[in-house]
C-alpha positions in Angstrom: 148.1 71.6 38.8 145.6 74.2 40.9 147.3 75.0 44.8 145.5 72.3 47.0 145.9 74.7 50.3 142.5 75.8 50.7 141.6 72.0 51.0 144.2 71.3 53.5 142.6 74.8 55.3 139.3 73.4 54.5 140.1 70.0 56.2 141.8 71.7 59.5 138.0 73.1 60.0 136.4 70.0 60.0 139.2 68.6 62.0 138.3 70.8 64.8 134.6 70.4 64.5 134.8 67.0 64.6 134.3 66.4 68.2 131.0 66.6 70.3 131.8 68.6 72.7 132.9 71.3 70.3 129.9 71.0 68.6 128.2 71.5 72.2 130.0 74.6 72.3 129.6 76.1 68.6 125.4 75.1 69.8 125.4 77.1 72.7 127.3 80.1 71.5 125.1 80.4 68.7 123.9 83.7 69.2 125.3 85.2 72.1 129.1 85.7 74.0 129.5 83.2 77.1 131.9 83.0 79.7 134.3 80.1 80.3 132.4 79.6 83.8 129.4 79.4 81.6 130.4 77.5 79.1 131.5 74.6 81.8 128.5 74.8 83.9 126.6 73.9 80.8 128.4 71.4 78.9 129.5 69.6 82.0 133.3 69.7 81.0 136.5 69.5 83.4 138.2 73.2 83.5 141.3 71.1 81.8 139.7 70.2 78.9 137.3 72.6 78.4 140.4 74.9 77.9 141.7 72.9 75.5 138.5 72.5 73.6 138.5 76.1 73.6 141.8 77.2 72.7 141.8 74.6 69.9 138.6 76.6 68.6 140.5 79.7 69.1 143.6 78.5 67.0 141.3 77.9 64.7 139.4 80.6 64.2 136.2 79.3 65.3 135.9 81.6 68.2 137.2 84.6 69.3 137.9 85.4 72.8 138.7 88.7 75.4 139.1 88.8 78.9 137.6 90.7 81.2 138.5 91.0 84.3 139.3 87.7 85.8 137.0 86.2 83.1 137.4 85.3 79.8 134.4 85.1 77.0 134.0 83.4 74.2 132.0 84.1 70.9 131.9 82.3 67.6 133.7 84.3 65.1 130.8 84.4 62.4 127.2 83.0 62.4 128.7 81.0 59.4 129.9 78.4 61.5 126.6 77.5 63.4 124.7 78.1 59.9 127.3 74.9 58.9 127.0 73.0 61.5 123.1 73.3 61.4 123.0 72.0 57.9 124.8 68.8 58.7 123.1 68.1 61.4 119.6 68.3 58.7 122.2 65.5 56.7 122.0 63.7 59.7 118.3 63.6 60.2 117.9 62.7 56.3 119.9 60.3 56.7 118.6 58.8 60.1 115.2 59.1 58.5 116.1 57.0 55.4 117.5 54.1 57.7 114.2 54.3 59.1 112.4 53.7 56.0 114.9 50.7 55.2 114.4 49.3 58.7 110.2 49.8 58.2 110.7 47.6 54.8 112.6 44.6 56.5 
């Protein structure tokens, strides 16, 4: 019997995608570093949770972070991750456009 750890590894990434405000996040740092002030004045977020959002991504490397000063920026740790998350949001349109079609045929 193979090691089954990369799909436990595997399954902790989806874990902490699997949230839409994280998936806010992973949309709006897609090419470029934000601050944490940023990041909140966009996505609407209380400081509280935001933080945790973040630190979650963090934990899992999702994002990487530095400080600067008082401030503290965030990145995503490879383009990988919004490359993913692009392609299952295409699954999702497919798949919205076939219950469409089924909804056309009724």
């Amino acid at each position: 019997m193979k090691d089954k750890t990369i799909y436990t590894l595997h399954s902790n990434i989806c874990k902490a995608l699997a949230n839409p405000i994280r998936i806010e996040i992973i949309d709006i740092l897609n090419d470029r570093e934000m601050s944490f002030g940023e990041i909140q004045e966009i996505t609407g977020v209380l400081k509280s949770n935001l933080s945790q959002h973040l630190s979650m991504m963090v934990s899992n490397g999702i994002l990487s972070q530095r400080k600067e000063g008082l401030n503290m920026y965030f990145r995503l740790t490879t383009e990988k991750i919004a490359i993913a998350c692009r392609m299952m949001r295409e699954v999702l349109i497919e798949n919205l456009k076939k219950h469409q079609e089924l909804i056309k045929d009724l």
